[in-house]
C-alpha angles and dihedrals in degrees: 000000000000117000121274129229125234138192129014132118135322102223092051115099102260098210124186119209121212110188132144099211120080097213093049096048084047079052096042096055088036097067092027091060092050084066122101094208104042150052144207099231086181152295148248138207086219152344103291088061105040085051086071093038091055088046088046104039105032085216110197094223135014129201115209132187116229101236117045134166131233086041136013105275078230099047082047090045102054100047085052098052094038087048095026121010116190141147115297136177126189128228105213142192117227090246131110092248094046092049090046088056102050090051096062096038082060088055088053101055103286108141100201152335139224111195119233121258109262122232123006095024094221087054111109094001094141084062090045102045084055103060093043092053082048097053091037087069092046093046091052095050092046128101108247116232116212117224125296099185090121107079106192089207139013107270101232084066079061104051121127129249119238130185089199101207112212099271129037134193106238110240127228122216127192124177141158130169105023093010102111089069087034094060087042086054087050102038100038089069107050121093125242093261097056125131116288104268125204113198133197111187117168105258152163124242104256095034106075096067093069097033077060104047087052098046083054096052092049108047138056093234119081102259110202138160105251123256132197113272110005126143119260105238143180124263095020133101113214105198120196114249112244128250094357116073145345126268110233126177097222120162139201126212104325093329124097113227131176115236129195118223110198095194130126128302117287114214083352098287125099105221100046126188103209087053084058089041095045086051086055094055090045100054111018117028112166086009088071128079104202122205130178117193140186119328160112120271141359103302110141103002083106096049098039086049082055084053094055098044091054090049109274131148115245146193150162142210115251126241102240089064094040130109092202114006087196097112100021084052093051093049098056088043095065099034106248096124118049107200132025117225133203107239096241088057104046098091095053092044080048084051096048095040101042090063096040119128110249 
């Protein structure tokens, strides 16, 4: 068992690292500890120790590596956050195995991931120190979920009815932290003749393929990563790729395409969410249904405030069903979204609202 860590303050983040390799716990607690606000409490080689050391130390947040030996990082994952659910936050490799994994481990309770650096491991760690102490202090200030892994029916027996009128508004989603299982509790429910949907969910390159591939196996709408120029159909969900470009709604002549805008980070996220929100407002106005839900920061309270202003439906995730409020809660205080909506009831508000007269 690695040695444990006494002492320090109590205001400070107490962060407990699970990690089955030696030099990434030693890098773990390195860039943790350079941090003002937050501690390494401990560490542990694998599940079963880190079991005791959860139940000794009451860290505020855990990271925890995707594969781990001794028990399945899920298997570890769910009872935690079904016996003791607390923030958690993966540590991930840029593999598809690596990226499956984090996403269900999203489903289960994890609140975010920060993706390993590639390569030489201790090449690009002050970037990446960076974005785990970021997403720590998320982590510490999110409401654990405990675990959903037990579904009580099948959810095609709880698919929505639509009576889908001859022309829909498209509908504009933009999500961050929690919003992988978000965007799932919005999309699983709609039926496969729903409105076209564009998405912008924060995202590393590598990931959204198979954030993409599992969306599509569970719902009734065709789930795809967008791709420049397509037309903007019915019945289909077009996500931004991560890391690579921003998702715009564009159109030529009468027709709705998606374009991908390859500039500079906005906010500094790509994709960016207001980019896809602003494009909304541009080309679309009343024709648009607008919705923000859970993360950290601003991104998209300004676009979505465009949206509104040009005629747009929208609306925001409310705070008791977030994992984060932070853009939902910037959104309704500057008046961008007009109404703020529970999570178990947003597909059937995107559903209303999509075939409502102008």
């Amino acid at each position: 068992m690695d040695e444990v860590k006494k002492g320090g303050t109590e205001q400070k983040i107490r962060v407990l690292c699970v990690d089955d390799s030696a030099l990434m716990r030693r890098i773990l607690t390195e860039l943790v500890g350079r941090q003002p606000d937050m501690e390494m409490v401990g560490s542990a080689p694998d599940p079963l120790v880190a079991r005791e050391l959860v139940k000794r130390l009451e860290p505020d947040v855990l990271t925890l590596d995707v594969e781990m030996p001794r028990m399945d990082g899920l298997d570890f994952l769910d009872r935690l956050m079904r016996l003791h659910p607390m923030p958690v936050v993966m540590v991930s490799s840029l593999t598809e195995r690596g990226s499956q994994v984090t996403l269900r481990a999203l489903e289960l309770g994890a609140v975010d991931f920060v993706a390993k650096p590639g390569g030489d491991v201790r090449d690009g760690l002050a970037g990446f120190g960076e974005m785990l102490a970021g997403k720590i202090r998320v982590a510490a200030r999110a409401r654990a979920r405990q675990s959903r892994t037990r579904r009580t029916q099948d959810m095609a027996g709880k698919r929505l009815v639509w009576h889908a009128p001859t022309t829909t508004k498209i509908v504009l989603i933009g999500a961050s932290t929690g919003g992988t299982e978000a965007i799932r509790q919005v999309l699983e429910p709609l039926p496969e003749d729903s409105p076209a949907i564009l998405i912008t969910q924060h995202m590393p390159a590598g990931f959204t393929a198979s954030f993409v591939k599992r969306l599509d196996t569970l719902c009734a709408v065709s789930v795809s990563e967008a791709t420049d120029g397509e037309p903007v159909l019915r019945g289909h969900v077009y996500l931004a790729p991560g890391g690579i470009a921003h998702l715009q709604l564009a159109r030529v002549g009468a027709q709705y395409v998606t374009h991908l805008d390859y500039s500079e980070p906005v906010n500094r996220h790509r994709p960016s969410v207001d980019a896809l929100f602003y494009s909304g407002a541009k080309v679309a106005g009343g024709d648009v249904v607008g919705i923000i839900l859970t993360g950290m920061g601003r991104d998209g309270a300004r676009g979505m405030l465009a949206m509104r202003a040009a005629g747009a439906i929208t609306l925001a995730q409310d705070q008791a069903s977030c994992v984060v409020f932070g853009m939902p809660r910037e959104a309704l205080l500057i008046g961008a979204a007009a109404e703020a909506v529970p999570l178990g009831q947003m597909a059937g508000r995107l559903l209303a609202e999509a075939g409502a007269r102008a």
